[in-house]
C-alpha positions in Angstrom: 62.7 17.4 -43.1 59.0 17.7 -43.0 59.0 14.6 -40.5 61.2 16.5 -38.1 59.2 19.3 -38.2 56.2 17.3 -37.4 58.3 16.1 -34.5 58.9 19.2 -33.2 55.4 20.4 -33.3 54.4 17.5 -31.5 56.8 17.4 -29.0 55.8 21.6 -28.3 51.9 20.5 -28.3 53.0 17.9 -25.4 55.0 20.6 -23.7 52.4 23.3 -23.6 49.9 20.7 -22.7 51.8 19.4 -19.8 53.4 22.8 -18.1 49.1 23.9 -19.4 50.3 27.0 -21.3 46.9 26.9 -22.9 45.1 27.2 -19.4 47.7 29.9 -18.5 46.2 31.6 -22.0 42.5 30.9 -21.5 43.1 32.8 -18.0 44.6 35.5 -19.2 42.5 36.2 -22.2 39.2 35.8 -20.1 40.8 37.9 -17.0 42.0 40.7 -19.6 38.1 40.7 -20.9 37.3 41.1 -17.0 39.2 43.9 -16.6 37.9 45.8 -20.0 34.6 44.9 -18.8 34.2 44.6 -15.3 34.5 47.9 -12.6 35.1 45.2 -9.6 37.9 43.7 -10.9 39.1 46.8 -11.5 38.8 47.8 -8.3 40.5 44.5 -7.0 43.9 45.4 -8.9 43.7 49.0 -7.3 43.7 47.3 -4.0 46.3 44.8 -4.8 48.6 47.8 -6.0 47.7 49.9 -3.2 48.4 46.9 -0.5 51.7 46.3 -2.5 53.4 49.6 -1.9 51.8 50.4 1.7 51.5 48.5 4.4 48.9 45.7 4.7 46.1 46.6 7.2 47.0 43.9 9.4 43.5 44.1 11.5 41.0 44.3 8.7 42.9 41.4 7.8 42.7 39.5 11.2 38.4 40.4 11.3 38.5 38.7 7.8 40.2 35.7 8.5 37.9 35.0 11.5 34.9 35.2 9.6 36.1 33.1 6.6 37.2 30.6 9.0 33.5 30.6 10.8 32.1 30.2 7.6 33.9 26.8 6.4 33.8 25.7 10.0 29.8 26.0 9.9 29.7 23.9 6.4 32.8 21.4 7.6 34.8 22.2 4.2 38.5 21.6 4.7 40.5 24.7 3.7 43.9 25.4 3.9 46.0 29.0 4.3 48.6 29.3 1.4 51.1 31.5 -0.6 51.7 34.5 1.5 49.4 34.1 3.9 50.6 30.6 5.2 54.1 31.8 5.1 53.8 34.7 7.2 51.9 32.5 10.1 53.8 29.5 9.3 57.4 31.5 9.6 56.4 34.4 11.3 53.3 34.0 13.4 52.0 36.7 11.9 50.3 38.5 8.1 53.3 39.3 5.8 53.3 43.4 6.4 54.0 43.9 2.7 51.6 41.2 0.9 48.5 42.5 -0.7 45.7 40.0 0.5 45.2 36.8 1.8 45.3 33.4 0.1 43.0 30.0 1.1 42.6 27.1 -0.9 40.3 24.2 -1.0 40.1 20.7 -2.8 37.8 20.5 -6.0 36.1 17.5 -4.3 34.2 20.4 -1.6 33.4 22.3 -4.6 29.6 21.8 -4.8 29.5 22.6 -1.5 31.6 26.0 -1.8 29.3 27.3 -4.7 25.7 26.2 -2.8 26.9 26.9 0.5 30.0 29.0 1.1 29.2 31.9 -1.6 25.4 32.4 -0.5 26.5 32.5 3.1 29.9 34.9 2.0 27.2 37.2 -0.2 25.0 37.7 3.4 28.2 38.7 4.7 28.3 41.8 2.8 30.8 39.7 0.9 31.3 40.6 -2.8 32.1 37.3 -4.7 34.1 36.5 -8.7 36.0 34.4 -10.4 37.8 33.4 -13.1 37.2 29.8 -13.6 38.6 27.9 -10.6 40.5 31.4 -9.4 37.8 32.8 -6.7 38.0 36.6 -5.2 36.1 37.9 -2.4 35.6 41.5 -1.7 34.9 43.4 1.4 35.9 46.6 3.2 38.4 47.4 0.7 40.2 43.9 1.4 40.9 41.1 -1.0 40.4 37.4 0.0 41.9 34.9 -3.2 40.3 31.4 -2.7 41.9 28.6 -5.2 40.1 25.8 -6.2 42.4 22.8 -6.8 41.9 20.4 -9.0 44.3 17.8 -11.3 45.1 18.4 -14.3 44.8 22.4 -14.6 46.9 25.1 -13.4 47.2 26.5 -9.5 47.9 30.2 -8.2 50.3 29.1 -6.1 53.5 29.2 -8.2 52.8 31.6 -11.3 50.0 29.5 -12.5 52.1 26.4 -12.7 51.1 22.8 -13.2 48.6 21.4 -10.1 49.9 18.5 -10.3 53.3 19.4 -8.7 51.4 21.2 -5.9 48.8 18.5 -5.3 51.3 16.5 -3.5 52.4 19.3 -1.1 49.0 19.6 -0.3 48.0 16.6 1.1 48.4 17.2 4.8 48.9 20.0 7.2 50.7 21.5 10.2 48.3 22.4 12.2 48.7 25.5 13.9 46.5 27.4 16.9 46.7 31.1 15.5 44.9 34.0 17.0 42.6 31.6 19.4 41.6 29.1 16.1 43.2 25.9 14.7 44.5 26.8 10.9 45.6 24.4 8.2 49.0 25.4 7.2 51.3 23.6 4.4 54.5 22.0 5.5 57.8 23.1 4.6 58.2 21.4 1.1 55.9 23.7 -0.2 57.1 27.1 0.5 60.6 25.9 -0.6 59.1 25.5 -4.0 56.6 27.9 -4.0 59.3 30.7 -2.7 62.7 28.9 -2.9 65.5 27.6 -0.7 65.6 30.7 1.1 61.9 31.2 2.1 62.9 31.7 5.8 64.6 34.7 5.2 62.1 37.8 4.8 62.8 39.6 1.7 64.1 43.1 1.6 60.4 45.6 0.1 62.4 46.8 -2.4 62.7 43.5 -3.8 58.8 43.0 -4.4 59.2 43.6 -8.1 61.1 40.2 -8.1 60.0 38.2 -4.9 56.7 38.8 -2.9 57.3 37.4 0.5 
């Protein structure tokens, strides 16, 4: 008896290591201690809420985007347009009305370069910059910019925190897609049929953003 119950522990370590419940707990313990402690990310879930029940503002959006994109461009870091974001361009050539900011990601290889280069050069934008380990938030005019830092082995915004290691593969190359007079890195089908499910070229009703955000 007391072997199968060794067993079972084991086998329950293995599985919370490999889905990384215990990343999924570190995060949410540390961003819980952010929002006790910290008035900005505070602020960051009122605008999230607010953008979530109104209508995103579509133009502060598009002014945004066109910085950000300057920005890498000027450092030559790869990034990539995802969740939300990439599926309103990608399906609908357009921002998702309804979403409540904009999503980019970037490989952990450029990361040196995002900390030394990208975040001083965001911060004399009149950008405000945190993070929760590799989960980055930037602040300005009101409008929320999530930038994901992926890397194996950990856990990725993209699907509820999952494992990165099932996005990784999804996220090796890129339609490429001229959007609002710039060339845009954009994830190919396979990934917004498991990010959002086999029916993630149908918009979704707003009244179903409890349960499905795009």
């Amino acid at each position: 008896m007391n072997n199968f119950i060794i067993i079972i522990i084991i086998l329950l370590i293995f599985i919370c290591f490999k889905k990384m419940f215990h990343l999924k707990l570190r995060n949410l313990i540390n961003g819980f201690y952010k929002l006790c402690t910290s008035k900005h990310m505070r602020k960051k879930l009122i605008i999230k809420y607010y953008y979530t029940y109104t209508k995103l503002d579509k133009e502060k959006g598009y002014k945004l985007l066109d910085e950000i994109h300057n920005i890498f461009k000027k450092y030559d870091i790869h990034f990539w347009l995802s969740e939300g974001t990439a599926l309103g361009i990608f399906r609908d050539n357009d921002l998702i009305e309804h979403d409540d900011d904009i999503d980019i990601g970037i490989y952990f290889s450029n990361y040196d370069k995002f900390i030394n280069l990208i975040i001083p050069e965001l911060k004399k934008n009149n950008y405000y910059v945190d993070n929760i380990y590799d989960f980055y938030w930037i602040e300005k005019d009101n409008f929320i910019i999530d930038i994901n830092i992926l890397r194996p082995n950990n856990i990725s915004i993209d699907k509820h925190f999952g494992p990165s290691n099932d996005i990784i593969p999804l996220l090796q190359t890129f339609h490429k897609k001229i959007w609002r007079n710039k060339i845009w890195n954009l994830p190919k089908e396979k990934y917004y049929e498991y990010v959002y499910g086999y029916d993630w070229m149908i918009p979704q009703n707003k009244n179903l953003l409890i349960f499905k955000l795009y």
